[in-house]
C-alpha positions as CSV (number, residue, x, y, z in Angstrom):
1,X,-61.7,63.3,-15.0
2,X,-61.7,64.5,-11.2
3,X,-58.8,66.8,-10.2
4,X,-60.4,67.2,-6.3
5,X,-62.4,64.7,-4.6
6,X,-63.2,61.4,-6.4
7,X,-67.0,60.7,-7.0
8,X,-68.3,58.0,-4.7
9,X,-70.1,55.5,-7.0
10,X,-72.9,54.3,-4.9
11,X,-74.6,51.0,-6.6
12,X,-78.1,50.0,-6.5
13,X,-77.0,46.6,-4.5
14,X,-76.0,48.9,-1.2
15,X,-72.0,48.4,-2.4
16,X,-69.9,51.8,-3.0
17,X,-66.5,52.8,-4.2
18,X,-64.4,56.0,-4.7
19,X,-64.1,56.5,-8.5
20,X,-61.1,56.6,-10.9
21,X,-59.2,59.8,-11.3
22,X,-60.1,59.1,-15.0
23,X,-63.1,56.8,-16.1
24,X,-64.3,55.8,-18.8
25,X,-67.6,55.2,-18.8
26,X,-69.8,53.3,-21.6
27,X,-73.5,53.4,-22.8
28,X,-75.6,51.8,-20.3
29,X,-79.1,50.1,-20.7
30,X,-80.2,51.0,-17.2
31,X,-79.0,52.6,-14.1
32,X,-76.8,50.8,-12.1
33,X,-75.8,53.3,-9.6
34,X,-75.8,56.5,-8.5
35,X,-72.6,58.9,-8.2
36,X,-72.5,60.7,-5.3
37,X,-70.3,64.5,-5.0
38,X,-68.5,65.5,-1.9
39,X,-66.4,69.1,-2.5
40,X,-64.8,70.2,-3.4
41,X,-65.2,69.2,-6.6
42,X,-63.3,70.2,-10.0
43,X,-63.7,67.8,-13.1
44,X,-64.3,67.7,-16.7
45,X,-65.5,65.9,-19.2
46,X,-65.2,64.6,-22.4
47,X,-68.3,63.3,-24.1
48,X,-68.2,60.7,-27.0
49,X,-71.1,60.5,-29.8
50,X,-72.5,57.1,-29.1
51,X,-70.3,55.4,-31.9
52,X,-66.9,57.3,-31.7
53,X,-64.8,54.8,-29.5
54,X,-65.1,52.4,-32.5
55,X,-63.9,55.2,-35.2
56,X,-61.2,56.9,-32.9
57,X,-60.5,53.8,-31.1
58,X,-61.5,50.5,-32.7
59,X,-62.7,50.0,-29.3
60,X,-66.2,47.5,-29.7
61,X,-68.7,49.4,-28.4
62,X,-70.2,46.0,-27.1
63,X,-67.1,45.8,-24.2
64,X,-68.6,48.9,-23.0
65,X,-72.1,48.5,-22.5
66,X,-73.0,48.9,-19.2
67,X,-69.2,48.9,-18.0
68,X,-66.7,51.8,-16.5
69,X,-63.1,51.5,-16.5
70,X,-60.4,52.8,-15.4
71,X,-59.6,54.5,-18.2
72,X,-55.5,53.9,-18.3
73,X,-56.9,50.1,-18.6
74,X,-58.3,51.5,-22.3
75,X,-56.2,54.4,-23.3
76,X,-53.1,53.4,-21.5
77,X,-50.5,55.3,-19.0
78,X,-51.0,58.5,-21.5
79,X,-54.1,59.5,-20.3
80,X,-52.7,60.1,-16.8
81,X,-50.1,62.0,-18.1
82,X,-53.0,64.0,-19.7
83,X,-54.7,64.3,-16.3
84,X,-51.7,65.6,-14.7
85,X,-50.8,68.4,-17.6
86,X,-54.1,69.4,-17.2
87,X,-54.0,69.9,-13.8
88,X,-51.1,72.2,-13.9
89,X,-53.0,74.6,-16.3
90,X,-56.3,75.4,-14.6
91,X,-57.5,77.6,-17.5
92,X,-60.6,75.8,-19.1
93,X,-59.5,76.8,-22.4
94,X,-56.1,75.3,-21.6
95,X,-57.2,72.3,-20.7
96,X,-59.6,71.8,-24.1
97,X,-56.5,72.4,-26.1
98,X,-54.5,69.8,-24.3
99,X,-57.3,67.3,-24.9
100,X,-57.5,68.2,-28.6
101,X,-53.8,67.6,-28.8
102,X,-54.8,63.9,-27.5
103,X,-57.5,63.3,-29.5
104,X,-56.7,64.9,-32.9
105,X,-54.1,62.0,-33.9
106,X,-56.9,59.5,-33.3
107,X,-59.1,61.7,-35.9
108,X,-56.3,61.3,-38.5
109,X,-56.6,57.3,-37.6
110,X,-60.6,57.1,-38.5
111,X,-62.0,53.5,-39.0
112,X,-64.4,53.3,-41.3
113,X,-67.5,52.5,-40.7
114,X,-69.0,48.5,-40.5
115,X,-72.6,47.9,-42.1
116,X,-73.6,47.8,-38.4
117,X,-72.3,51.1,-37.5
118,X,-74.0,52.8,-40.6
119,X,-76.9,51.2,-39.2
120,X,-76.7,52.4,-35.8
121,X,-76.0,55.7,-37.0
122,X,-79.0,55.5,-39.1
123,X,-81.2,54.8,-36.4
124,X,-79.8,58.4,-34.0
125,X,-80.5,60.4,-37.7
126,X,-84.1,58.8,-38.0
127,X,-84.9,59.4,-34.2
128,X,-84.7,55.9,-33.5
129,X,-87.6,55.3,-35.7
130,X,-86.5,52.6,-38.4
131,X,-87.9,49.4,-38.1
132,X,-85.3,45.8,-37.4
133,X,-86.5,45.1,-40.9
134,X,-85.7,48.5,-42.3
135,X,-82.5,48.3,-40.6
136,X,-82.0,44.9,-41.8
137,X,-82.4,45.6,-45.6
138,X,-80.4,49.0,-45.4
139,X,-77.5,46.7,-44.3
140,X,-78.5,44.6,-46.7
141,X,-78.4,41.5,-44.5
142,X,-81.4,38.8,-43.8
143,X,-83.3,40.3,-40.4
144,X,-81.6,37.4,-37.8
145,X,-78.3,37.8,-38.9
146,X,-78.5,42.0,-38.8
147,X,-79.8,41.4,-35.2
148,X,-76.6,39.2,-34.4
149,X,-74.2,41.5,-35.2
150,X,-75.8,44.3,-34.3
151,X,-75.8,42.7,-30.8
152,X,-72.1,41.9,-31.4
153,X,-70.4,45.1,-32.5
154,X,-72.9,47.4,-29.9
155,X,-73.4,45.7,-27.2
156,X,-77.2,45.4,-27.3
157,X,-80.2,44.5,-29.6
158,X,-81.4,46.7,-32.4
159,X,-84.6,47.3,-30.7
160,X,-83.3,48.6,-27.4
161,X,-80.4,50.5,-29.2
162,X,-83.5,52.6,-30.8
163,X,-85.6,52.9,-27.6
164,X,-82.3,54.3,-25.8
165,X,-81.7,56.7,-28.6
166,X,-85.1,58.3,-28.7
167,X,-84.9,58.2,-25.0
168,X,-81.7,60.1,-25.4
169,X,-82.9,62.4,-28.3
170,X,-86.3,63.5,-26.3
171,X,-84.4,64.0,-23.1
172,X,-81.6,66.7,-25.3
173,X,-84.5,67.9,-26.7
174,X,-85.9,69.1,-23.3
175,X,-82.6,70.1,-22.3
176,X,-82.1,72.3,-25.6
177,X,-86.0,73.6,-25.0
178,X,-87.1,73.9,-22.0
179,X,-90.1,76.1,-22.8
180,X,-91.7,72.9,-24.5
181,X,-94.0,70.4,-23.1
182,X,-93.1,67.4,-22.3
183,X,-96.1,66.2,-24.5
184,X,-95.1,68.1,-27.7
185,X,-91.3,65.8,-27.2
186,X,-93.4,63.2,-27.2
187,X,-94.8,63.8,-30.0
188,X,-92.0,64.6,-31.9
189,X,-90.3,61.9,-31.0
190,X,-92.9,59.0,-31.8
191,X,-94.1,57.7,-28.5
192,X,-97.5,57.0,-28.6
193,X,-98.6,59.1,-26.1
194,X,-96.6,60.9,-23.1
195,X,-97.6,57.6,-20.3
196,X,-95.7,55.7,-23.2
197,X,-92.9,58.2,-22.8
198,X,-93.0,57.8,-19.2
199,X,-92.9,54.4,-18.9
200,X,-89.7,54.0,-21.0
201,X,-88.3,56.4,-18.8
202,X,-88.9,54.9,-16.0
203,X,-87.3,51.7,-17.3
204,X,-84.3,52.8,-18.9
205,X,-83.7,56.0,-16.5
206,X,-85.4,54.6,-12.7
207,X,-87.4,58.2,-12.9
208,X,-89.5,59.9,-14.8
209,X,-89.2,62.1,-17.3
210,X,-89.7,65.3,-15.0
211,X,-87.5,63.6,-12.3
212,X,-84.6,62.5,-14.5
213,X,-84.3,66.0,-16.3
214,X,-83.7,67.4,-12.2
215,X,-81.4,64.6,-11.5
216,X,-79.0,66.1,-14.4
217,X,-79.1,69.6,-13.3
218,X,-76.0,71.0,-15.2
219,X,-74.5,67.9,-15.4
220,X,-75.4,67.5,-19.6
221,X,-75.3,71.1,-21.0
222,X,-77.6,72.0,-23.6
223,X,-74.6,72.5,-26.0
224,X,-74.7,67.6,-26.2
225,X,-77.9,68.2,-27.4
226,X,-76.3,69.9,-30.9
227,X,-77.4,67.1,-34.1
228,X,-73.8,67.9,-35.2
229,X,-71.7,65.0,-36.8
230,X,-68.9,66.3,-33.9
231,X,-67.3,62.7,-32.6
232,X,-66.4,64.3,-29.1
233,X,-68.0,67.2,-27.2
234,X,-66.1,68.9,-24.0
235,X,-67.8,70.1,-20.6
236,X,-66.7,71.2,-17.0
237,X,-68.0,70.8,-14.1
């Protein structure tokens, strides 16, 4: 949510646009782009846990894989009206009560969770370590079927939904702990050995591990790297 400049969205392709006043912006499986800052800048941002558009929402997480909308296209005209309350009370803490009083209603509306989801969220408690097959029978649903809906309700297959989350988990890690080696994360984190670690990301990230973690600066605070069951976390920039 920008209440200065827009970010300039700057795809891998050569292409460009200014960005929304208010995106929302799914999981991705790669990098498509690269978002570009031009002051000054005032934003914030709200921070789903991987699976909380479905349980606030009942929005499929599949339709935002990869994507970014304008988010009045998902929420509707309301979040605008959000945007624009907010940005008549500059106070940070202002602003995170005004977005609680958005997002609390949805809270009382919680979907329950689908065998898939349980799944999913299996795989971000286990460190993206459970195997399709494990995954499959703690579903309790025959290994090809699991995969296709799994691929149907999130967006992506079983196997690259855990390599993402381990990618995800090691890179908080770092962020939480900055002191410890790259090496030990690896370790931790079931990667063979750190050029394993490096390679995946490399191909889910475009940098390395080193390179990725300077890319973010203080874009990801240290506080999204809390294990908390919290659907939603809040950050300015």
């Amino acid at each position: 949510m920008d209440f200065r400049n827009s970010t300039i969205v700057e795809y891998l392709n050569g292409e460009t646009e200014l960005g929304c006043p208010v995106s929302l912006v799914g999981p991705h499986t790669h990098r498509p782009a690269w978002i570009r800052l031009r002051g000054p800048i005032e934003s914030f941002g709200v921070f789903f846990r991987p699976l909380a558009p479905w349980q606030l929402f009942q929005i499929s997480i599949g339709l935002l894989v990869n994507r970014a909308y304008a988010a009045e296209a998902v929420f509707g005209n309301g979040v605008l009206s959000l945007r624009q309350r907010m940005a008549d009370h500059p106070s940070f803490e202002e602003r995170v009560h005004l977005v609680e009083d958005y997002l609390l209603p949805q809270v009382a509306k919680f979907f329950g969770r689908t065998e898939i989801v349980s799944s999913a969220l299996h795989v971000l408690q286990f460190q993206g370590a459970p195997s399709v097959i494990q995954l499959a029978n703690h579903a309790a649903l025959g290994v090809r079927q699991f995969e296709r809906r799994f691929l149907y309700e999130i967006g992506m297959t079983p196997k690259l939904f855990s390599r993402i989350a381990r990618y995800q988990l090691a890179l908080d890690c770092k962020v939480a702990s900055p002191a410890r080696s790259w090496l030990d994360i690896a370790h931790e984190f079931g990667y063979h050995d750190q050029m394993h670690m490096i390679r995946d990301f490399q191909s889910l990230s475009g940098s390395s591990p080193g390179g990725i973690l300077t890319q973010l600066g203080d874009m990801r605070p240290a506080a999204l790297s809390d294990s908390s069951e919290a659907l939603v976390q809040i950050a300015v920039a």
